[in-house]
C-alpha positions in Angstrom: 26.0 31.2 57.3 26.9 34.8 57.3 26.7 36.6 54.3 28.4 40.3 55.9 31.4 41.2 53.6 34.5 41.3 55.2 35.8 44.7 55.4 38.2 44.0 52.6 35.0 42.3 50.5 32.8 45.3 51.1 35.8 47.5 50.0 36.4 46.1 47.0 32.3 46.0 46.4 31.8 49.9 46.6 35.8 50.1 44.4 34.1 48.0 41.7 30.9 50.2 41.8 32.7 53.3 41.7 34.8 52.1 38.9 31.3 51.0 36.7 30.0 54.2 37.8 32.9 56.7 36.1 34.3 53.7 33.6 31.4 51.6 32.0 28.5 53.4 32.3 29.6 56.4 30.6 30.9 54.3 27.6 28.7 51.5 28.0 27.5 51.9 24.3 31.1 52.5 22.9 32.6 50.0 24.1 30.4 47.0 22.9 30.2 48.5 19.2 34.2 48.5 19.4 33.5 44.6 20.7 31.5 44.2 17.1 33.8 46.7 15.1 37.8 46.0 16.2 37.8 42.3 18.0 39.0 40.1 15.1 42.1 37.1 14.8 44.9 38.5 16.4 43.0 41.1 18.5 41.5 40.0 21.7 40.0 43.4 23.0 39.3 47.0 21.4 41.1 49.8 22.1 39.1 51.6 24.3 38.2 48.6 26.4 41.7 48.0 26.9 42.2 51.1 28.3 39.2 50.6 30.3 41.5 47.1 31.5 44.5 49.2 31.8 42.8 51.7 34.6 41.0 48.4 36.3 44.4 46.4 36.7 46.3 49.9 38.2 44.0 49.6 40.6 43.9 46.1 41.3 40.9 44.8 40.3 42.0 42.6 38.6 41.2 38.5 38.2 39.1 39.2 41.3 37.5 35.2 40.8 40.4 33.2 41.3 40.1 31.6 44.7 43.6 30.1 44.5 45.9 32.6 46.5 48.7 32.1 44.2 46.7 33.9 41.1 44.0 36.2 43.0 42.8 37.4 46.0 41.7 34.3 47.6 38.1 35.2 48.1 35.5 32.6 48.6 33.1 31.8 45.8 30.5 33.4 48.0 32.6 36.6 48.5 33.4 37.3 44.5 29.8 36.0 44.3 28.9 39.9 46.0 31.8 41.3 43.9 30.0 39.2 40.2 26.7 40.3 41.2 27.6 44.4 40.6 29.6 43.2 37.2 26.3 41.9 36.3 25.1 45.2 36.2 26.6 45.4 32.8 26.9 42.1 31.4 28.9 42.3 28.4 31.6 44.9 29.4 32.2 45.2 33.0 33.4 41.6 33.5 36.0 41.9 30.9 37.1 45.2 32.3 38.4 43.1 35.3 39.5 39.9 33.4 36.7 38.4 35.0 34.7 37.2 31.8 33.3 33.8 30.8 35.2 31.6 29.3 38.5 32.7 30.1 37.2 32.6 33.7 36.5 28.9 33.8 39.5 28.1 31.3 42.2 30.0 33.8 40.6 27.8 36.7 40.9 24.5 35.3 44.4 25.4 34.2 45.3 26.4 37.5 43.6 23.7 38.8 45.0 21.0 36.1 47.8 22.1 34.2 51.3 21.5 33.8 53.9 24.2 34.7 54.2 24.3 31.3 50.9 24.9 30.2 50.5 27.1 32.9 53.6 29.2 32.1 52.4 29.3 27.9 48.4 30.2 28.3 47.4 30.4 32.1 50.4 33.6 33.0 49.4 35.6 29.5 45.5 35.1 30.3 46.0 36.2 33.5 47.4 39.6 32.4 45.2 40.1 29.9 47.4 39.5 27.2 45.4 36.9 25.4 41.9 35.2 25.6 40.3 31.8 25.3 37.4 30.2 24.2 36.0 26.7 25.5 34.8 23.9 23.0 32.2 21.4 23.7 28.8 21.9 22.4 28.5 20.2 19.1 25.9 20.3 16.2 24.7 17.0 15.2 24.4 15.6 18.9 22.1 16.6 22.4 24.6 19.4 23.8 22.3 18.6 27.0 23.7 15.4 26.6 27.5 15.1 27.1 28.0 11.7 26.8 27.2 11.8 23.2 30.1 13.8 22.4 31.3 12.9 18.2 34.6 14.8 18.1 37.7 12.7 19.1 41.6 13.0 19.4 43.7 10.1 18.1 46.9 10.2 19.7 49.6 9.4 16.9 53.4 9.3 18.5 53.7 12.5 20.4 50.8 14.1 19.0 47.1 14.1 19.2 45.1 14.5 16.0 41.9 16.3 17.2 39.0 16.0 14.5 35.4 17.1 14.6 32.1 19.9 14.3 31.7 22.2 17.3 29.4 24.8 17.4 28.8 27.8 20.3 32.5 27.6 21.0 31.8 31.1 22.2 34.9 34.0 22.7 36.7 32.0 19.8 37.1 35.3 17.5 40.4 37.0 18.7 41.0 33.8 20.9 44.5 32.2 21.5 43.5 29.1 22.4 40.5 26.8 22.5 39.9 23.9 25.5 38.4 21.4 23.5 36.7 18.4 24.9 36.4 15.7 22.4 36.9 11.6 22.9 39.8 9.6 23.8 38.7 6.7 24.8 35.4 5.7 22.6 35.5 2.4 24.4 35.8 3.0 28.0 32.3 4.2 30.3 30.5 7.2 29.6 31.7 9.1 31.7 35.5 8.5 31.0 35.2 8.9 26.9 36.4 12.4 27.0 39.4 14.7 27.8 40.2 17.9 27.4 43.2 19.1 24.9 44.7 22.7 24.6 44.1 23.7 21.0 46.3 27.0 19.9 43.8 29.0 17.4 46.8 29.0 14.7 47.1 25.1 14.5 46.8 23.9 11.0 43.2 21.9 11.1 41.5 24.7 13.7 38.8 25.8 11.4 36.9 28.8 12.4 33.8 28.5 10.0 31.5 31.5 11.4 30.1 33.4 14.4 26.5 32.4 14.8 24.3 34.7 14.7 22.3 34.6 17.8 19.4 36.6 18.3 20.4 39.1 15.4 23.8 39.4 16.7 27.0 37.6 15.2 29.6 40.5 16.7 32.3 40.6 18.9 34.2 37.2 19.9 31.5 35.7 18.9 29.5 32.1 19.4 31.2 29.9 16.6 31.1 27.1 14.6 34.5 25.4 14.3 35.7 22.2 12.9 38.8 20.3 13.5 39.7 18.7 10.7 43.4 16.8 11.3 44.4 19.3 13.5 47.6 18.3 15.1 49.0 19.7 18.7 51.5 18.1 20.7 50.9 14.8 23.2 51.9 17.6 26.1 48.2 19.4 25.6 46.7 17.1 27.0 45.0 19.0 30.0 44.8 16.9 33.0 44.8 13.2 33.1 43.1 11.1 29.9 39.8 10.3 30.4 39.1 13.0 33.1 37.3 16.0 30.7 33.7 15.2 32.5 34.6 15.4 36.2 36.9 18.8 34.7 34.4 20.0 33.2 32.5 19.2 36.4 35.3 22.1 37.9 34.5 24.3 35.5 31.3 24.5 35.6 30.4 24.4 39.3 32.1 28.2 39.8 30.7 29.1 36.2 27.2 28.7 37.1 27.6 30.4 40.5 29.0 33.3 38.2 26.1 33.2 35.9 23.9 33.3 38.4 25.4 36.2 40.4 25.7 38.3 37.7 22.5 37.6 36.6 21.0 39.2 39.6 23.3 42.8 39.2 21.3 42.7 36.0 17.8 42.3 37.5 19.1 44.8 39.9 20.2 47.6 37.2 16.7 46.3 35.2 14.4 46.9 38.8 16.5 50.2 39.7 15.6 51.2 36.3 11.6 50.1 36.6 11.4 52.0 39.3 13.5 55.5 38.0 10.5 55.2 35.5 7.7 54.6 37.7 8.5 57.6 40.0 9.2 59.6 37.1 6.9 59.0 34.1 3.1 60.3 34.4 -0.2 58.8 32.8 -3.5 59.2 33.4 -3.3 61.8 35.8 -0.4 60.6 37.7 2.8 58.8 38.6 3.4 54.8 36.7 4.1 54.1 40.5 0.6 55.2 41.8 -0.9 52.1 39.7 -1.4 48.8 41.1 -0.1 46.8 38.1 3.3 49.1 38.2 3.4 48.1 42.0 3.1 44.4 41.9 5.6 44.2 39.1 8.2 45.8 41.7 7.3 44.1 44.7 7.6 40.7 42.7 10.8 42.0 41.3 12.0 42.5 44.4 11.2 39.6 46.6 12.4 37.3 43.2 15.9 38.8 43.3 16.3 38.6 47.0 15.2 35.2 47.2 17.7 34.3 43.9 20.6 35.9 45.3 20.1 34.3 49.3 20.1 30.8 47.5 22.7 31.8 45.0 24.8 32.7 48.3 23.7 29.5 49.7 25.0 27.4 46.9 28.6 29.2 46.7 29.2 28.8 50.8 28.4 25.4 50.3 30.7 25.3 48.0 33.4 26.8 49.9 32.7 24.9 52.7 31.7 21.2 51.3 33.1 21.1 48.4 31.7 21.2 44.6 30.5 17.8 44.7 28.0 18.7 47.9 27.1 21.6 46.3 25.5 20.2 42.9 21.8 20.4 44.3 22.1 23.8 45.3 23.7 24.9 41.9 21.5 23.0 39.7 18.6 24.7 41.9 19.7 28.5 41.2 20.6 27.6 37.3 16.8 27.5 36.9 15.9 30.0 39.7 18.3 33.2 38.7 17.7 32.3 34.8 14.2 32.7 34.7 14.2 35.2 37.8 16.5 38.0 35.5 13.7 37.1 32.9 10.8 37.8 34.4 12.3 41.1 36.1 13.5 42.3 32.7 10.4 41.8 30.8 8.6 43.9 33.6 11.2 46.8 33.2 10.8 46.3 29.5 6.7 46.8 29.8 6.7 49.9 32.4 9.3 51.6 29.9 6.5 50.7 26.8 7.7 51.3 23.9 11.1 52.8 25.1 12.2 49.5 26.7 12.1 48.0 22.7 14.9 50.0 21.8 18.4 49.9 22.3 18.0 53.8 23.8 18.3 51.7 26.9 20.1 48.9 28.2 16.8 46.8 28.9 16.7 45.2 25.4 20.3 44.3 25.2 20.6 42.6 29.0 17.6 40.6 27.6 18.6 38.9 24.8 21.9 38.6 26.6 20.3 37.1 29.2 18.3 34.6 27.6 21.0 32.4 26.6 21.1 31.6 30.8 18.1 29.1 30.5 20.0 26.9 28.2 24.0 27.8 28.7 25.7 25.1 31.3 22.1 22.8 31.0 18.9 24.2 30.3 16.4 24.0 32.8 14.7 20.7 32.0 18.1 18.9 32.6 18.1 20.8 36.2 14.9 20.2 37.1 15.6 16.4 35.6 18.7 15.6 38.0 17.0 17.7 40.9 14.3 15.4 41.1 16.6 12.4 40.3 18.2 12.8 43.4 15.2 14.1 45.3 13.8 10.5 44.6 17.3 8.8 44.9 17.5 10.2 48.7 13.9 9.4 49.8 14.3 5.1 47.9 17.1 4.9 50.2 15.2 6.7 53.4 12.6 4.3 52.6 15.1 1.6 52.3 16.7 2.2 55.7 13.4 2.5 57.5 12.4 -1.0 56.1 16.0 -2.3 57.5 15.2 -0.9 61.1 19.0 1.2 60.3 17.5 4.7 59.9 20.1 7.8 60.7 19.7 10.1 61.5 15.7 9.5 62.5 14.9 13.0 60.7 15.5 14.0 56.9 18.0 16.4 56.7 17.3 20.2 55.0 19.1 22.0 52.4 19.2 25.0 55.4 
């Protein structure tokens, strides 16, 4: 493993810098009230963030995550992992200033991934230049979201067309969205794991019900986390995304980038949050001298900063083995930094928050917002008991069958193997 940017990856690092440093940060505050203010049906993106698009696209960075050739760069998910973690410095505007937002992020990968030409051509092109957005629909109200097998909402295919009905809730992006990825049941009979599919839902199909943005943590703005409900909502037999039966091991795809892209960005934010902890420490004076001169102010920045180091190394660890193994290979690794970089940007944040006092409160400073932004992390693509859960699943499963293989005289190699 070697984690040194290509010259072309450390290029487009300091680009994307540069372009927070004179684009986002100066607006930062403008453009997420337009989010609140202008984003409605019909209108994906505000006017000034569209400009803001506009300028990033001229100068080409632009779906910067797509590791497919034919629709981005081609970087490896450990490469645009460097390239996420300085978007993460400002969570909810710099990753849609390069197309590079949650959900459309995962939605244009599983399209380019398992689309038709068709479906490609109709959602997939226009997402990709920014001329539409999408939101992703799974979660649902009356069942475990933690639990996917559970999964109430179905599609009844009728002729040439599937009849979608059911409740979803935290379908998030769905305000101003042109089309929703739901994945509801298609087979109630068949095995867990092959109930479910995934169907291409336009937002203006007779039957798509958007019933309200939740309100989450005071804020029901922007695209929004909704509730929707399907009720008869008829699209044609072609939306079917993928093979029938396949919407756990695609969602499997989806999610195995997405939560290397949580996790990266998670860490710019604990980065902007420390850089700021320590901007305050050097420069804020009580009780005869400097924050920084106290020991309490010190051990919050030296735990800060050995916590994000060691989040990020294993964040990079989980993305090459991505790139290298395959997602499947990986899933130890990315459950692991779900729970580490979740609760790491948590920790670092509520330090930044207390060495600011009463300042870090407010929204005067970013601290407040990156926090309850950030919080969703310890429950958004599995909370942390359903990591830790499968982590020491398999933990268990490898050493039964060590055990097993001692017993039978068979054992190879003779030592365990590492994650490193």
């Amino acid at each position: 493993m070697d984690f040194n940017p290509s010259p072309e990856v450390a290029e487009l690092r300091e680009r994307v810098l540069d372009f927070i440093d004179d684009e986002i940060y100066p607006q930062e505050r403008e453009l997420m009230e337009a989010l609140d203010a202008e984003v409605a049906p019909g209108v994906p993106y505000p006017r000034n963030l569209i400009a803001v698009r506009e300028k990033a696209r001229n100068e080409g960075l632009w779906n910067l995550f797509m590791p497919d050739e034919r629709f981005g760069p081609g970087l490896k998910n450990w490469e645009y992992g460097l390239l996420c973690e300085e978007m993460g410095r400002s969570p909810m505007a710099a990753p849609m200033a390069f197309n590079c937002a949650a959900p459309d992020t995962g939605n244009m990968e599983i399209l380019a991934e398992h689309g038709t030409p068709e479906q490609r051509e109709r959602w997939l092109e226009p997402l990709m230049e920014g001329k539409i957005r999408s939101c992703f629909s799974m979660t649902e109200p009356e069942v475990s979201g933690s639990d996917p097998t559970l999964l109430q909402a179905k599609a009844t295919l009728d002729g040439d067309e599937w009849i979608v009905d059911g409740h979803k809730w935290f379908t998030s992006g769905a305000v101003g969205a042109d089309l929703a990825i739901a994945m509801v049941v298609t087979d109630p009979d068949a095995p867990p794991y092959a109930r479910a599919s995934m169907i291409c839902v336009p937002t203006d199909t007779p039957g798509f019900n958007l019933v309200r943005p939740i309100s989450v943590m005071g804020h029901d703005g922007g695209p929004g986390h909704c509730e929707i409900r399907y009720e008869e909502c008829r699209v044609p037999k072609g939306n079917l995304l993928g093979e029938r039966g396949a919407g756990f091991a695609i969602a499997q795809d989806r999610l195995g980038p997405g939560r290397i892209h949580h996790c990266m960005r998670a860490i710019g934010t604990a980065e902007r949050a420390h850089e700021m902890m320590c901007r305050r420490a050097n420069e804020r004076t009580a009780f005869g001298g400097p924050l920084g001169d106290k020991q309490f102010v010190q051990e919050s920045i030296a735990a800060s900063r050995m916590e994000i180091d060691q989040a990020r190394l294993l964040t990079l660890y989980a993305a090459w083995k991505m790139d290298t193994e395959g997602k499947r290979a990986a899933r130890q690794a990315i459950s692991a930094i779900k729970i580490v970089a979740a609760n790491m940007v948590m920790d670092v944040l509520d330090r930044a928050i207390q060495v600011h006092g009463s300042l870090g409160m407010t929204d005067d400073t970013p601290l407040a917002i990156m926090w309850r932004f950030s919080r969703m992390l310890r429950l958004a693509d599995g909370p942390d008991e359903v990591h830790k859960m499968v982590l020491a699943r398999r933990e268990l499963n490898r050493w039964a069958k060590r055990a097993e293989a001692e017993a039978e005289g068979n054992l190879e190699p003779r030592h365990a193997t590492r994650m490193v």
